[in-house]
C-alpha positions as CSV (number, residue, x, y, z in Angstrom):
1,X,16.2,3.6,10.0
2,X,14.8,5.3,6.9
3,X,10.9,4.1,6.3
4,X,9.2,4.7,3.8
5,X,5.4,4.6,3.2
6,X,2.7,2.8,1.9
7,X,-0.7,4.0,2.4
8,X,-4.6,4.0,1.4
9,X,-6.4,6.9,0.0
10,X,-10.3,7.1,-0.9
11,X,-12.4,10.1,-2.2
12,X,-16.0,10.5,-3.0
13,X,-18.5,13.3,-4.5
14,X,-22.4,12.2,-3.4
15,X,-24.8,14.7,-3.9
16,X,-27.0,12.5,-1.0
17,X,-24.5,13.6,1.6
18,X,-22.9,11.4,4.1
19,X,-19.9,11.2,2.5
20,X,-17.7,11.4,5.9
21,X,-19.5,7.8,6.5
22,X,-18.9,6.5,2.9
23,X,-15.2,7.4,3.2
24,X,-15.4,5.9,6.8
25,X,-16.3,2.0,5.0
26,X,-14.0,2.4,2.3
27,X,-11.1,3.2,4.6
28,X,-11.9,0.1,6.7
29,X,-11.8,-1.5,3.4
30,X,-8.1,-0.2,3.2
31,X,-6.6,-0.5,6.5
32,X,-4.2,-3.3,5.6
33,X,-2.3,-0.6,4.3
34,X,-1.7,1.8,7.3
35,X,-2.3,1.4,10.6
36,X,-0.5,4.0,12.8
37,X,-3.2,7.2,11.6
38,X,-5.9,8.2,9.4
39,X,-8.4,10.7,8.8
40,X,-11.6,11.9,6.9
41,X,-11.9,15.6,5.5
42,X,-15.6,16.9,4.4
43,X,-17.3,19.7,2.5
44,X,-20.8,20.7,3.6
45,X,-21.8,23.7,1.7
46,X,-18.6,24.8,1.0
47,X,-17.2,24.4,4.7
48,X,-14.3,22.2,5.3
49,X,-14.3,20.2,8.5
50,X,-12.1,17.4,9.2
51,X,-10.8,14.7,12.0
52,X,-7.6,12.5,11.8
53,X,-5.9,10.7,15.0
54,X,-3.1,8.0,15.6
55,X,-4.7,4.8,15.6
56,X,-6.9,2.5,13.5
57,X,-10.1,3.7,11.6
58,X,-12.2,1.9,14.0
59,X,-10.4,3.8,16.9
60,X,-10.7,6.8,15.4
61,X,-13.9,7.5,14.3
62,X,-17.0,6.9,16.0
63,X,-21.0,7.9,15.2
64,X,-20.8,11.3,16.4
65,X,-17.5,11.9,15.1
66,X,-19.0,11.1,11.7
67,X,-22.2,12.9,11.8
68,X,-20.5,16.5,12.4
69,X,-18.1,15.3,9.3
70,X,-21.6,15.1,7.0
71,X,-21.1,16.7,3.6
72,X,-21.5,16.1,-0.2
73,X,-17.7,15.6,-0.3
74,X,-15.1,13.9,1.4
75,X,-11.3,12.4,1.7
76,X,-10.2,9.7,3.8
77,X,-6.6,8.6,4.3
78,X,-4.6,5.0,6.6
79,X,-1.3,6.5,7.1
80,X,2.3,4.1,7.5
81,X,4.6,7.0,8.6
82,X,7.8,7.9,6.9
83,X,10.0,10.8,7.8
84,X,8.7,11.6,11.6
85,X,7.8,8.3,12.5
86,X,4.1,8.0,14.2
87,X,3.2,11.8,15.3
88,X,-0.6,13.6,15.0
89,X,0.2,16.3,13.0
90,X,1.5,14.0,10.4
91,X,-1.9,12.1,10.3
92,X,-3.6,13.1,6.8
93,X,-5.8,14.2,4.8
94,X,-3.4,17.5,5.4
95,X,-5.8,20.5,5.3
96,X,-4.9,24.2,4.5
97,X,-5.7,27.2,5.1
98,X,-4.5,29.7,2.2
99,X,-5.6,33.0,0.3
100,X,-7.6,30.8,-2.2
101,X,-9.7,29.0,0.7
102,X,-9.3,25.6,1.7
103,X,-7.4,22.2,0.3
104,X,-7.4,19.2,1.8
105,X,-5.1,16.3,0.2
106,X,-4.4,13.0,0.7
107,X,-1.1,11.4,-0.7
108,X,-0.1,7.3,-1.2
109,X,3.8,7.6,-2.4
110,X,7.2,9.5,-1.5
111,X,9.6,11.9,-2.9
112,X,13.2,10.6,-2.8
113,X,14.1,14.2,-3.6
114,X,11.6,15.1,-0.4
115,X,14.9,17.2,1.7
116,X,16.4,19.3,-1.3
117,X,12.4,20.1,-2.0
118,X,12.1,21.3,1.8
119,X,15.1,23.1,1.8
120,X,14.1,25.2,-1.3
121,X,10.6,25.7,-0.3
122,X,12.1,27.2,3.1
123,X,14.4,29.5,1.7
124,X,11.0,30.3,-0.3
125,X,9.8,31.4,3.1
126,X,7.5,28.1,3.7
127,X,6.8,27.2,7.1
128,X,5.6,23.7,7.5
129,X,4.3,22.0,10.3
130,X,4.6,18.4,9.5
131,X,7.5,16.6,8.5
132,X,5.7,14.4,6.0
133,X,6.6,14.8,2.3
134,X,2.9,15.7,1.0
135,X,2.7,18.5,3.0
136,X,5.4,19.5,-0.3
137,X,2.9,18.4,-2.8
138,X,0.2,20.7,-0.5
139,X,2.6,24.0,-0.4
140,X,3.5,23.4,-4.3
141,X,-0.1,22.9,-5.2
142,X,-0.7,26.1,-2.8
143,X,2.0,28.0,-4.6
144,X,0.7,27.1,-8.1
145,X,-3.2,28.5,-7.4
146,X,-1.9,31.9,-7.0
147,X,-1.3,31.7,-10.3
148,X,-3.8,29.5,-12.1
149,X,-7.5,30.1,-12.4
150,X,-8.8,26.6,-10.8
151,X,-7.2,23.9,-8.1
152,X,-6.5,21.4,-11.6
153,X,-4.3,23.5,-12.9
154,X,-2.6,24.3,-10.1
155,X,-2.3,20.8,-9.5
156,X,-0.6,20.0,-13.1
157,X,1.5,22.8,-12.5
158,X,3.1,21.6,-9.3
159,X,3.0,18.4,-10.2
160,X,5.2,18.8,-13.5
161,X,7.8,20.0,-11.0
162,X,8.3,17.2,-8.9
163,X,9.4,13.8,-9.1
164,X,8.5,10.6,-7.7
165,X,5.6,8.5,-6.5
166,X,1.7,9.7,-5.9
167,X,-1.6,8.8,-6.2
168,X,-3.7,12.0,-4.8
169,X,-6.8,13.1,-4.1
170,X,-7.2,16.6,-3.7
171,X,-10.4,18.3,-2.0
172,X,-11.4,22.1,-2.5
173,X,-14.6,23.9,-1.4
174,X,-16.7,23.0,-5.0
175,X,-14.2,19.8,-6.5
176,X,-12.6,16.7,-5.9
177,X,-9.4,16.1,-8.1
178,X,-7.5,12.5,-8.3
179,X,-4.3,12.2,-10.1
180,X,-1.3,9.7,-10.2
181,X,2.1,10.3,-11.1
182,X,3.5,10.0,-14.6
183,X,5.4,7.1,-13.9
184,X,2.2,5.1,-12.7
185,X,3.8,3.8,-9.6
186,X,0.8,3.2,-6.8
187,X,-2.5,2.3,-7.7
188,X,-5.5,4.5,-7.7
189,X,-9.2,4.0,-9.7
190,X,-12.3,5.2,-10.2
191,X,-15.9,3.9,-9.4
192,X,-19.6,5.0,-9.0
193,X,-22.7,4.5,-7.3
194,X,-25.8,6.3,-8.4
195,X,-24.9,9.8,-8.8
196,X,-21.9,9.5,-6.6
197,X,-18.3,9.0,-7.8
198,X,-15.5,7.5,-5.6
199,X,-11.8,7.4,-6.0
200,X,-9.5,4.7,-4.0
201,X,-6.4,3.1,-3.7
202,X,-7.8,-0.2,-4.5
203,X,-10.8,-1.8,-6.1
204,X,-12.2,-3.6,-2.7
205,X,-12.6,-0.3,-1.3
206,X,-15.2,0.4,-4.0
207,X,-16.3,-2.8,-3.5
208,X,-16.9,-2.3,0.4
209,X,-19.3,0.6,-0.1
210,X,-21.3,-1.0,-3.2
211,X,-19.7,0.9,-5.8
212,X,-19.2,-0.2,-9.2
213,X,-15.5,-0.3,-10.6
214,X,-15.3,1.9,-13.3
215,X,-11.7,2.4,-14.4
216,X,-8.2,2.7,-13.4
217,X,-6.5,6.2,-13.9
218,X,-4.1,5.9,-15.9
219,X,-0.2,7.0,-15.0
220,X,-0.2,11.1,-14.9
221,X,-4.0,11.5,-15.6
222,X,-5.5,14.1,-13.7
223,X,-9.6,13.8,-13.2
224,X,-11.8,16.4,-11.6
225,X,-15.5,15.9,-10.6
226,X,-17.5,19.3,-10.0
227,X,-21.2,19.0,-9.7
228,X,-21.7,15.4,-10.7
229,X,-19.6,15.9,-13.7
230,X,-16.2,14.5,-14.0
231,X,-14.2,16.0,-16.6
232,X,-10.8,14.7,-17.4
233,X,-8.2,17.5,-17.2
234,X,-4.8,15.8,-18.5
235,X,-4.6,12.1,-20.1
236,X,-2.6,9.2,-18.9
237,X,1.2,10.1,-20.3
238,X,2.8,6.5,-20.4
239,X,1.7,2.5,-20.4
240,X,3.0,3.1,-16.3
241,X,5.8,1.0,-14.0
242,X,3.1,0.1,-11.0
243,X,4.9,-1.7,-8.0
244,X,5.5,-5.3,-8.2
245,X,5.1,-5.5,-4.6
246,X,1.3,-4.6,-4.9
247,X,1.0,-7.6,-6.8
248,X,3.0,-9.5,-3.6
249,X,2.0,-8.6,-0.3
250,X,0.8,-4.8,-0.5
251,X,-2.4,-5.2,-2.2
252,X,-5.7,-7.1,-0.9
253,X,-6.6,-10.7,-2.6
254,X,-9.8,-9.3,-3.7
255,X,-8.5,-6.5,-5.3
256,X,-8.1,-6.3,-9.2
257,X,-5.3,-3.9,-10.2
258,X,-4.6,-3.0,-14.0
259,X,-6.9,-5.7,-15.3
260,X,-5.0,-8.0,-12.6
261,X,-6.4,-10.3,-9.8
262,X,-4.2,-9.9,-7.0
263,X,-5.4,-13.3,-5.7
264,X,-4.8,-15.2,-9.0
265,X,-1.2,-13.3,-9.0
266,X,-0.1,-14.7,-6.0
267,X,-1.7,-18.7,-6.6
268,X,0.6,-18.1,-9.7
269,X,3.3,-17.2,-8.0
270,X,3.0,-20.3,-5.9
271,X,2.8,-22.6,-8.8
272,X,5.9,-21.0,-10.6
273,X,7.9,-21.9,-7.0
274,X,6.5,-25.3,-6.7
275,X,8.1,-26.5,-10.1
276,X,11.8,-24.0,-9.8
277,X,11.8,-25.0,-5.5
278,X,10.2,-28.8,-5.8
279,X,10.3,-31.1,-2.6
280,X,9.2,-34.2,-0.6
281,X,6.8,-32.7,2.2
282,X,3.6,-33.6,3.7
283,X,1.6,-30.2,3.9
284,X,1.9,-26.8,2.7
285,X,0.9,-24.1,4.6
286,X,1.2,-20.4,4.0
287,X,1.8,-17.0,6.2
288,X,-1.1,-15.2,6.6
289,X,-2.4,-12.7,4.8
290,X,-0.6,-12.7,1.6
291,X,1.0,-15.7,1.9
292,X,-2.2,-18.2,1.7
293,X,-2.8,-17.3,-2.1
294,X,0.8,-18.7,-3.3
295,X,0.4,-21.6,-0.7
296,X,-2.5,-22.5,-2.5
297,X,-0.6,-22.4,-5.7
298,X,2.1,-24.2,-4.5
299,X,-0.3,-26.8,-3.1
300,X,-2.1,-27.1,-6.6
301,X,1.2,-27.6,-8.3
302,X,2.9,-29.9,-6.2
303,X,0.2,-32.1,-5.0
304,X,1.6,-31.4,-1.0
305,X,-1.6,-30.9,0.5
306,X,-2.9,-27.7,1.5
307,X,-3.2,-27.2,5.6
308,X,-4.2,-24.5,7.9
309,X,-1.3,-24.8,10.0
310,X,-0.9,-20.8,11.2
311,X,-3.5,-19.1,12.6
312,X,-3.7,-15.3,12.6
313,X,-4.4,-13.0,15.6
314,X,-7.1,-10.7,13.7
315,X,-6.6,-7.5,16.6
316,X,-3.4,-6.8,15.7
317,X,-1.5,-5.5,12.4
318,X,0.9,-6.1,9.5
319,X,4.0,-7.0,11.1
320,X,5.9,-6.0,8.2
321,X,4.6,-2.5,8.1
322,X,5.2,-2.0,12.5
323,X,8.0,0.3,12.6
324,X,11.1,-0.4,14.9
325,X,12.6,-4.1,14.5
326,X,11.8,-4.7,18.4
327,X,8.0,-4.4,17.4
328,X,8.6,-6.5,14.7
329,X,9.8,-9.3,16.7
330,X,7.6,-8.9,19.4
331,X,4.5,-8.6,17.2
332,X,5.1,-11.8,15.0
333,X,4.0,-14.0,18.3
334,X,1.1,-12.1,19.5
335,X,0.2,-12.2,15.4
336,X,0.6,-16.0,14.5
337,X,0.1,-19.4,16.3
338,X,0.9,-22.7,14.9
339,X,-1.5,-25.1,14.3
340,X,-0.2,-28.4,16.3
341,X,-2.8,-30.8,14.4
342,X,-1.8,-29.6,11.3
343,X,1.5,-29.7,11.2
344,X,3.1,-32.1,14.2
345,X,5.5,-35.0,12.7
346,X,5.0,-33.8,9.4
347,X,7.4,-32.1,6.6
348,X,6.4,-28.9,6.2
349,X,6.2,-26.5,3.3
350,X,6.7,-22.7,4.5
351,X,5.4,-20.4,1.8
352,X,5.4,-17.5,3.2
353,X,5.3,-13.4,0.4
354,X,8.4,-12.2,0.8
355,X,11.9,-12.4,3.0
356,X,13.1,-8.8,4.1
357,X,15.3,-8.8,7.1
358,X,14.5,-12.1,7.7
359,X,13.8,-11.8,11.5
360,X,9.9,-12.6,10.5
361,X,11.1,-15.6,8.7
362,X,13.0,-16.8,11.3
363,X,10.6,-16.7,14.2
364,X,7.8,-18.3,12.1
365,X,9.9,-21.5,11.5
366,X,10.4,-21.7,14.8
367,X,6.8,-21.6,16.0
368,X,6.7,-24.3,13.1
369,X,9.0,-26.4,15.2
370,X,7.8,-25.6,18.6
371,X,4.4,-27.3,17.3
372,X,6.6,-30.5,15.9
373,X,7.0,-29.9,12.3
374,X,10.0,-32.7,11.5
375,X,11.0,-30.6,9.0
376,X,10.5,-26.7,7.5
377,X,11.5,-25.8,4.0
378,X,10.4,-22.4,3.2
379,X,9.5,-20.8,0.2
380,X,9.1,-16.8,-1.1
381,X,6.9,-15.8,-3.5
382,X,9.5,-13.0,-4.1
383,X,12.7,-12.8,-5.3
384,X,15.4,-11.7,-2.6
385,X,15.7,-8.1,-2.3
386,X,19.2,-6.5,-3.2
387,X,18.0,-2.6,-2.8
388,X,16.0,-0.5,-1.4
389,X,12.6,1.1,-2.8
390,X,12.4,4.9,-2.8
391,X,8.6,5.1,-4.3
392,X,6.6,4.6,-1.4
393,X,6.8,0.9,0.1
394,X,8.6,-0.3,3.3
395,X,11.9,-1.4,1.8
396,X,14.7,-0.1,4.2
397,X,18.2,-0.2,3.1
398,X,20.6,-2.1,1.8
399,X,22.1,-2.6,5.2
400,X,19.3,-4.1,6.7
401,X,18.3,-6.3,3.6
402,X,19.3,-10.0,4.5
403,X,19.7,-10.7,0.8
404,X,22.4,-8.3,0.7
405,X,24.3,-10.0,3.4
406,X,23.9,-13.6,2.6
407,X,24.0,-16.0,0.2
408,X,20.8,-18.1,-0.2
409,X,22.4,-20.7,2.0
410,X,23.5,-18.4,4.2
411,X,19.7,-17.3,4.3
412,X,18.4,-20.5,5.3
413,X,20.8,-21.0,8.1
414,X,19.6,-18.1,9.1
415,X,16.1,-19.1,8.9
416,X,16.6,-21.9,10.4
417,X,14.9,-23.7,7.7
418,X,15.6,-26.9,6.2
419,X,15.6,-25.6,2.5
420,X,14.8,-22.7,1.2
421,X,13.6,-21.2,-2.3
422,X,13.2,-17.8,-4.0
423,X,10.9,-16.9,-6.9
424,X,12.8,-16.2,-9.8
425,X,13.0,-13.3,-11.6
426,X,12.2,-14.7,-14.9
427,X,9.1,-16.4,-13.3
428,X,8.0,-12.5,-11.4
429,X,7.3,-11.4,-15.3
430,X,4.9,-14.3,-15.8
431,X,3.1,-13.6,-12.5
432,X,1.0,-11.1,-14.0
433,X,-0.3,-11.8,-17.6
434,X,-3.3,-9.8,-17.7
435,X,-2.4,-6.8,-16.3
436,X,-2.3,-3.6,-18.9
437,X,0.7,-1.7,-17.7
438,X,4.8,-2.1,-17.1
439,X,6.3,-2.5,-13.5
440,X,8.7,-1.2,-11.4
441,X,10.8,-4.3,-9.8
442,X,13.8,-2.2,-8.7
443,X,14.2,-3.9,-5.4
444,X,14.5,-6.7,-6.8
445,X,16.8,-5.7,-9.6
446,X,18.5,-2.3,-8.4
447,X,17.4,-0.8,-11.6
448,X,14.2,2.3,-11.3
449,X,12.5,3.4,-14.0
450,X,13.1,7.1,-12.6
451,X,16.5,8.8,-12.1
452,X,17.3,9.4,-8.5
């Protein structure tokens, strides 16, 4: 099967120092998305040193770890593997070694064109030693500086060859350099504290290490801090077509993307599915994590009281980002218990962010049932998915999509639910209101707003 990725990047410029511990909270702030690696890379006086491992941040890293990383610059990465599965050397920030000095980067997004890219670069005479698609965007950058004056340029240069999904933060000796791609489609923005200036995947990152949200970058901007001074280097080229999905499940509740609450998304997601999917129930409950914010919408809408009625194992991960399906289904019940008191003799409403394969789905009604629910009629503050995403998120293909193999009936008998409704398309465009950008919904719709 053919993963792609979704991950979390942060960067930060303090002229205090201990920016390997700064980096450290931040990516603890962004572990929900990617928990099979990560690492921190650090300048102190000009020296790069760096640690990255399989596992969680809190694995990972530890005190000591974290005081040899001390420096007045630093990039953190949570890996989801793609190409290569789960392997060390594909753990990132990548770091290089080149005739200009040293480069550390750390990529959120994927190439579709990531093979004919390799294949070119090796006939180039490139040798990599990962099979990750940024270690591309590292050799192109590398490529570029022998030819440009200073890492930004070089940076626009390779950039303006490739196509695809990235939000990067790029790391040399004396500057720290965050860009997105043109099309604008994963997150990344800008904050500050004192005299330090922070980049990350997502505002509650910022938020976890007391910074103050500053901006968003816009689609294709490229921003360099040197010294304390951050200089913009190329503007934001388009409005942008950010992931829906963010919006859905990918992002945290307490995050505001593009002017957007990602908690006030979802609760109106739930409220547009309580008046398209109405029904007779006694309690609505929702799927942990992303699920609770439209359960509460629903639950405002309707008038089905909301109830706590699955409880989440906190020690162990995103089942929908777990690669293999035979983790999948094993991890859903180590993951969730139902709550017998909430939900025994009673009609249940399952709202739950999104059906992929619909083995998840499937299980979850059943612990619903196990703990005496009469009845289970589940809800997804999605659409169905028809195809697959090739910009960085965990949407496999078209074989393995349950949409594209069943009707919606068909679906539910899957399920084994007792009804079953999917946001509609129309009602995905009103989800969002105040957000100050377009969207990419091609999983939904089969129609990207790149070329492939």
């Amino acid at each position: 099967m053919a993963i792609h990725e979704e991950c979390g990047v942060f960067g930060v410029y303090d002229p205090a120092g201990d920016c390997a511990r700064t980096a450290y909270y931040g990516l603890y702030a962004l572990q929900h998305r990617g928990q099979e690696a990560c690492g921190i890379a650090a300048i102190n006086d000009r020296e790069l040193s760096f640690h990255k491992d399989v596992g969680l941040v809190g694995e990972v890293f530890h005190e000591g770890i974290l005081d040899e990383l001390n420096g007045t610059m630093a990039v953190g990465h949570v890996r989801y593997s793609t190409t290569g599965g789960v392997r060390r050397e594909n753990a990132q920030p990548l770091t290089l070694n080149y005739v200009k000095g040293t480069l550390a980067l750390a990529h959120n997004g994927n190439l579709p064109h990531a093979d004919e890219l390799r294949t070119r670069f090796e006939y180039q005479g490139a040798i990599f030693q990962t099979t990750s698609d940024s270690e591309l965007i590292a050799y192109a950058i590398a490529q570029a500086r022998l030819r440009c004056p200073s890492v930004e340029e070089a940076l626009q240069k390779a950039l303006s060859g490739l196509r695809g999904a990235w939000s990067l933060i790029v790391m040399s000796p004396r500057k720290l350099v965050a860009t997105r791609d043109p099309w604008g489609f994963r997150p990344l923005c800008m904050g500050r504290r004192g005299e330090a200036v922070m980049f990350a995947s997502e505002s509650c990152a910022l938020d976890a290490v007391g910074a103050r949200f500053e901006r968003e970058l816009g689609p294709g901007e490229i921003v360099a801090v040197e010294d304390g001074q951050v200089r913009v280097v190329q503007k934001p080229v388009s409005r942008g077509n950010l992931c829906i999905f963010e919006y859905i499940y990918f992002a945290r509740s307490d995050s505001i993307i593009c002017g957007q609450s990602i908690h006030e998304a979802r609760r109106r997601a739930g409220r547009f599915l309580a008046r398209e999917y109405p029904v007779e129930a006694d309690v609505t409950v929702g799927v942990p994590d992303s699920g609770l914010d439209a359960a509460l919408g629903y639950a405002e809408a309707s008038g089905i009281p909301y109830g706590v009625g699955l409880v989440k194992n906190r020690y162990i991960g995103r089942t929908f980002i777990t690669p293999g399906q035979d983790h999948r289904e094993q991890a859903v019940r180590i993951k969730l218990g139902a709550l017998r008191s909430c939900v025994e003799g009673k009609r249940v409403v399952l709202v739950d962010d999104s059906i992929v394969r619909g083995t998840t789905s499937r299980q979850i009604v059943s612990l619903l049932r196990e703990a005496g629910a009469k009845e289970v009629h589940l809800r997804s503050s999605a659409p169905p998915f028809i195809a697959p995403c090739y910009f960085g998120t965990d949407i496999p293909n078209k074989d393995e999509l349950i949409a594209c193999r069943y009707s919606v009936e068909g679906i539910r008998a899957q399920t084994g639910a007792d009804s079953l409704g999917f946001l509609s398309l129309d009602a995905l465009k009103h989800i969002i209101p105040d957000a100050a950008c377009g969207f990419c919904d091609g999983c939904f719709t089969g129609k990207y707003p790149l070329a492939l």
